[in-house]
N, C-alpha and C positions, 0 to 999 in steps of 0.2 A: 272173673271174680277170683277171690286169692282169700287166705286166710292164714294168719302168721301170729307163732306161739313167741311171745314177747316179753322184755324184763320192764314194762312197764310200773312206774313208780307211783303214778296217781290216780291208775285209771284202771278198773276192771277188762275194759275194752273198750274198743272203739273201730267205728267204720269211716272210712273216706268215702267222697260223691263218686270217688271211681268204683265205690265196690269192695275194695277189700279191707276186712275187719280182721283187727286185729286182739288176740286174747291175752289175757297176764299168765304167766306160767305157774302162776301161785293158787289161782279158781286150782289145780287140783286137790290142794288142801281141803275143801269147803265140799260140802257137802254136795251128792249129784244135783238133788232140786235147783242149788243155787248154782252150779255150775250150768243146768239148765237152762235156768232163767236167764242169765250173763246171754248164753251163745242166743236165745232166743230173741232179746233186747235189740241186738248185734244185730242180725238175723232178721228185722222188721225194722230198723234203718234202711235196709235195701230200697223200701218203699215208703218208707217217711224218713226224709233228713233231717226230724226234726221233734222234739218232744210235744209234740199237742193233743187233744184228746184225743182222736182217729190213731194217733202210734199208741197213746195207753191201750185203746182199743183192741186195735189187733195183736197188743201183747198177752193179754187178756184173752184173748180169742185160744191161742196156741201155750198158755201157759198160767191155766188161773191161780197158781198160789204165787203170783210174782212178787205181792207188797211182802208176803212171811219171808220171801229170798231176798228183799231191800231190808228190812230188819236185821235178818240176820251177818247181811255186808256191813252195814253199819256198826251192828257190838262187836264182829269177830274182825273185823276187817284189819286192826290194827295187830293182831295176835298173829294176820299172815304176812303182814309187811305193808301192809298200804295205807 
């Protein structure tokens, strides 16, 4: 598995089916929680490739304020470039 700090233009992050997820170098702008939340997201693709209830879940599991850290990607997100 690999993990790489990236100038991603539209995407928070993201993981491939081989394992390595890749972060925006801009989550350090954003607050720990949501930078939390991003690697966490990241981070439970390893085990779901996919967003269905079972990946909400175990986001959930490891990170309960995820939707307050999807809010706040949403109003700030363009303030950090994305």
């Amino acid at each position: 598995k690999e993990v790489m700090v990236r100038n991603q233009r539209t995407r928070w992050g993201s993981c491939t089916a081989g394992g390595v997820i890749s972060l925006n170098w801009r989550l350090i702008q954003a607050p720990e929680s949501v930078r939390d939340y991003v690697i966490y997201h990241e981070l439970m693709h390893l085990k779901e490739m996919n967003h269905s209830a079972r990946f909400w879940r175990r986001v959930e599991e490891v990170c309960p304020p995820w939707r307050e850290a999807e809010v706040w990607l949403k109003r700030n997100g363009a303030m950090l470039g994305l």
